[in-house]
C-alpha positions as CSV (number, residue, x, y, z in Angstrom):
1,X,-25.9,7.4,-24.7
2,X,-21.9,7.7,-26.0
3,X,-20.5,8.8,-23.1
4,X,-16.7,9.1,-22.9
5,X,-14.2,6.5,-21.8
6,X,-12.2,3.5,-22.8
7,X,-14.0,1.3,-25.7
8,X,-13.5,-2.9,-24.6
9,X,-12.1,-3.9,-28.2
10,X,-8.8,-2.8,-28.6
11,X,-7.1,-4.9,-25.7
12,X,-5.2,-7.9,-26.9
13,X,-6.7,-11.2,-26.6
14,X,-5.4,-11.9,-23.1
15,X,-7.0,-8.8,-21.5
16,X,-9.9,-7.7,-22.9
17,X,-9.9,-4.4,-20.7
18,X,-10.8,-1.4,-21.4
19,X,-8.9,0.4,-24.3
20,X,-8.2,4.7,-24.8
21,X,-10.4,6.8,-25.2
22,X,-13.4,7.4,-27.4
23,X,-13.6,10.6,-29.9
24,X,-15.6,13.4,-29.0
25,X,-16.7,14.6,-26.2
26,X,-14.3,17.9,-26.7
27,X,-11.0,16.1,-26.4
28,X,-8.9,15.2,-28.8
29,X,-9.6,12.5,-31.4
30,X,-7.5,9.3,-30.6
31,X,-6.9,6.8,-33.3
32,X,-5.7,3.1,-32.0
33,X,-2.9,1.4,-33.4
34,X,-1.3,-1.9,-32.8
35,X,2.9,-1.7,-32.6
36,X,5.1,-4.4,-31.3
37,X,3.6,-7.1,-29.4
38,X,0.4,-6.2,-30.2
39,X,0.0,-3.3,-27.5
40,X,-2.3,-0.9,-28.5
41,X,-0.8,2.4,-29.3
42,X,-2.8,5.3,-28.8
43,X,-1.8,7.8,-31.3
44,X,-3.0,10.9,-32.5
45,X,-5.2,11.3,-35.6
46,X,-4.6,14.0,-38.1
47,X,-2.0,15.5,-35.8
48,X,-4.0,16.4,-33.1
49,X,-2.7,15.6,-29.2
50,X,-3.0,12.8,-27.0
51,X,-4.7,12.5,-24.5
52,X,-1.2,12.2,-22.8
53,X,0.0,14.8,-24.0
54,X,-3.1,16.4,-23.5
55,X,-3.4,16.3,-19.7
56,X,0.5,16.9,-19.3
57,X,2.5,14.3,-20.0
58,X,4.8,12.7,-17.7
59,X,4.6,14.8,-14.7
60,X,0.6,14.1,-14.4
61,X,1.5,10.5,-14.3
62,X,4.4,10.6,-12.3
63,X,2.1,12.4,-9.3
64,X,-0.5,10.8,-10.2
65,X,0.7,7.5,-9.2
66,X,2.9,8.9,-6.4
67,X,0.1,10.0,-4.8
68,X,-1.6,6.8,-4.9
69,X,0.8,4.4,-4.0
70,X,0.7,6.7,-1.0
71,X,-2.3,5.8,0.3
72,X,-1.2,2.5,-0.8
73,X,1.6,2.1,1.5
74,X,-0.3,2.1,4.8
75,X,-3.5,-0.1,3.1
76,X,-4.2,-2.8,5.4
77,X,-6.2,-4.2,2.3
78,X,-3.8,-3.3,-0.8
79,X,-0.3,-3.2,1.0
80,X,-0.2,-7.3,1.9
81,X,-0.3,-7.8,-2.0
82,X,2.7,-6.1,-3.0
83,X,5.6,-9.0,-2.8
84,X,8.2,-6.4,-2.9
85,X,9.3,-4.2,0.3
86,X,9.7,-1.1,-1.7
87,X,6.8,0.2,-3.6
88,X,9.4,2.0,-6.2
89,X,9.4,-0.6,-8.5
90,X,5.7,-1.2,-8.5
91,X,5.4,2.3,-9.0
92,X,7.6,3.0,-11.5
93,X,6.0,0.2,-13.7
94,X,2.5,2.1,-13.3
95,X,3.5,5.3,-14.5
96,X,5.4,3.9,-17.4
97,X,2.0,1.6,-18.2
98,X,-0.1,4.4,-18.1
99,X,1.9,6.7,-19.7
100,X,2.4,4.2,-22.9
101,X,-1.7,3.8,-22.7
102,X,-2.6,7.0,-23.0
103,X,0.2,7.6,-26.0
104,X,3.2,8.0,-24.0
105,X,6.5,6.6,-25.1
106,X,6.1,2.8,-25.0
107,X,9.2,2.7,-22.7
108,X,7.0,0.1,-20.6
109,X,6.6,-2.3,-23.3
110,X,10.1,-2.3,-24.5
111,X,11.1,-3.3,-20.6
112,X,8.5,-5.5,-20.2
113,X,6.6,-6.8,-23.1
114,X,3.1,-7.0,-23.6
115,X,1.1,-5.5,-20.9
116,X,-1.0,-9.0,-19.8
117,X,-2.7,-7.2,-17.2
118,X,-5.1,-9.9,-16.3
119,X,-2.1,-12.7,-16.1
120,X,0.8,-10.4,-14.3
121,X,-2.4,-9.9,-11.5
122,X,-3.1,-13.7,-11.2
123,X,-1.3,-14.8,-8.5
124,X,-2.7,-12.0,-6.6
125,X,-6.3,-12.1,-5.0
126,X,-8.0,-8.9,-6.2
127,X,-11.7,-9.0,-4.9
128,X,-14.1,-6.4,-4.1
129,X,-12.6,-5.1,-1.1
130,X,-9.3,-4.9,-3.5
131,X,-11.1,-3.3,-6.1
132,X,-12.8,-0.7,-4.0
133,X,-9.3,0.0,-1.8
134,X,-7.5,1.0,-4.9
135,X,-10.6,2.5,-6.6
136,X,-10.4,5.2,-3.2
137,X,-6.9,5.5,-3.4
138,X,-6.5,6.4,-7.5
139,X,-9.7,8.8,-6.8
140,X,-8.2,10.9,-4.1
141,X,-4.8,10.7,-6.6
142,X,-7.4,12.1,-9.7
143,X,-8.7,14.4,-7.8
144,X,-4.7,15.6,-6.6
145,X,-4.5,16.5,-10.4
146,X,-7.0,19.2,-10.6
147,X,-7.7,18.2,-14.8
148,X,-10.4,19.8,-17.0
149,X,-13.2,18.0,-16.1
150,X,-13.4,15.9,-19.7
151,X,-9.9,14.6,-18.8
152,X,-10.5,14.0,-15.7
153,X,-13.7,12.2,-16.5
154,X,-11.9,9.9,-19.8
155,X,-9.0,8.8,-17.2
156,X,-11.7,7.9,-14.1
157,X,-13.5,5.9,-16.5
158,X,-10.7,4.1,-17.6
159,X,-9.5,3.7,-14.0
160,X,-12.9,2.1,-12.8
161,X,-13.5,0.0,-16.1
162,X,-9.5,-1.5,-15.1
163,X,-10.4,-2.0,-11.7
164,X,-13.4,-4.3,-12.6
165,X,-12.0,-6.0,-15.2
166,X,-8.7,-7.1,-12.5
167,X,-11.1,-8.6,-10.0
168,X,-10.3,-12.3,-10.2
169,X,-11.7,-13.3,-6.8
170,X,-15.4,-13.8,-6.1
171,X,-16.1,-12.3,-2.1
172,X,-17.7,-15.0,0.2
173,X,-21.3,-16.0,-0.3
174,X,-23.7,-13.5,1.2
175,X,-21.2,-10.6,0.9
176,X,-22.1,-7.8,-1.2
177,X,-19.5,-6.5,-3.9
């Protein structure tokens, strides 16, 4: 079964994560393109909309990750691995990565280069409980956003498939994940 969500093979070589969204599905066909550094640039195919665009643009970003770095903030789990006392600048980088993913303006990679998920997260111990504390967070933030259930659906997938793919700590033996 195609179901929508990010395909795995338009990451660069460091990441391998989940890339945009699939055609179909009723939402708009996406076409992948490569621009500087090699990020992936989601752009739209025979002048349709992306999917940025499509669930808003900057504003759904911007409260999507306010919302989340909300819950964030009082995390016993999540807040330890944030270096910086302020969560602005963590947040601020979010927004501008997802909005460039999801064929924004590419404002993040022209501050910061190629994305590197995987290798900006290594010092950083992301198991499970990680994983699952920011998976709870972003879902209460999706589910601030009130989108058309497709949308909503494309960006959760892409959320959980990015959550998996940061996990770089094994838990304990005997502990579930």
């Amino acid at each position: 079964m195609n179901t929508p969500g990010p395909a795995r093979d338009e990451q660069p070589s460091d990441a391998g994560s989940p890339a945009g969204p699939r055609a179909g599905h009723g939402l708009p066909v996406l076409a992948a393109t490569r621009g500087s550094a090699g990020v992936v640039r989601r752009a739209a195919a025979d002048d349709q909309q992306t999917f940025y665009a499509a669930v808003g643009g900057e504003p759904t970003f911007r409260k999507l990750v306010a919302d989340f770095y909300a819950g964030v903030a009082h995390d016993p789990v999540l807040r330890p691995l944030y270096p910086e006392e302020d969560l602005g600048p963590a947040e601020e980088r979010l927004v501008l990565f997802l909005m460039q993913y999801w064929g924004g303006p590419q404002t993040y990679s022209q501050r910061r280069g190629h994305p590197r998920l995987r290798l900006r997260h290594a010092p950083f111990r992301v198991g499970p409980a990680e994983r699952d504390a920011w998976l709870g967070h972003m879902r209460r933030a999706v589910d601030g956003l009130d989108l058309p259930a497709e949308h909503e659906a494309v960006l959760w997938d892409y959320l959980v498939r990015a959550a998996h793919f940061m996990v770089n700590t094994e838990p304990p033996a005997g502990h579930p994940s």
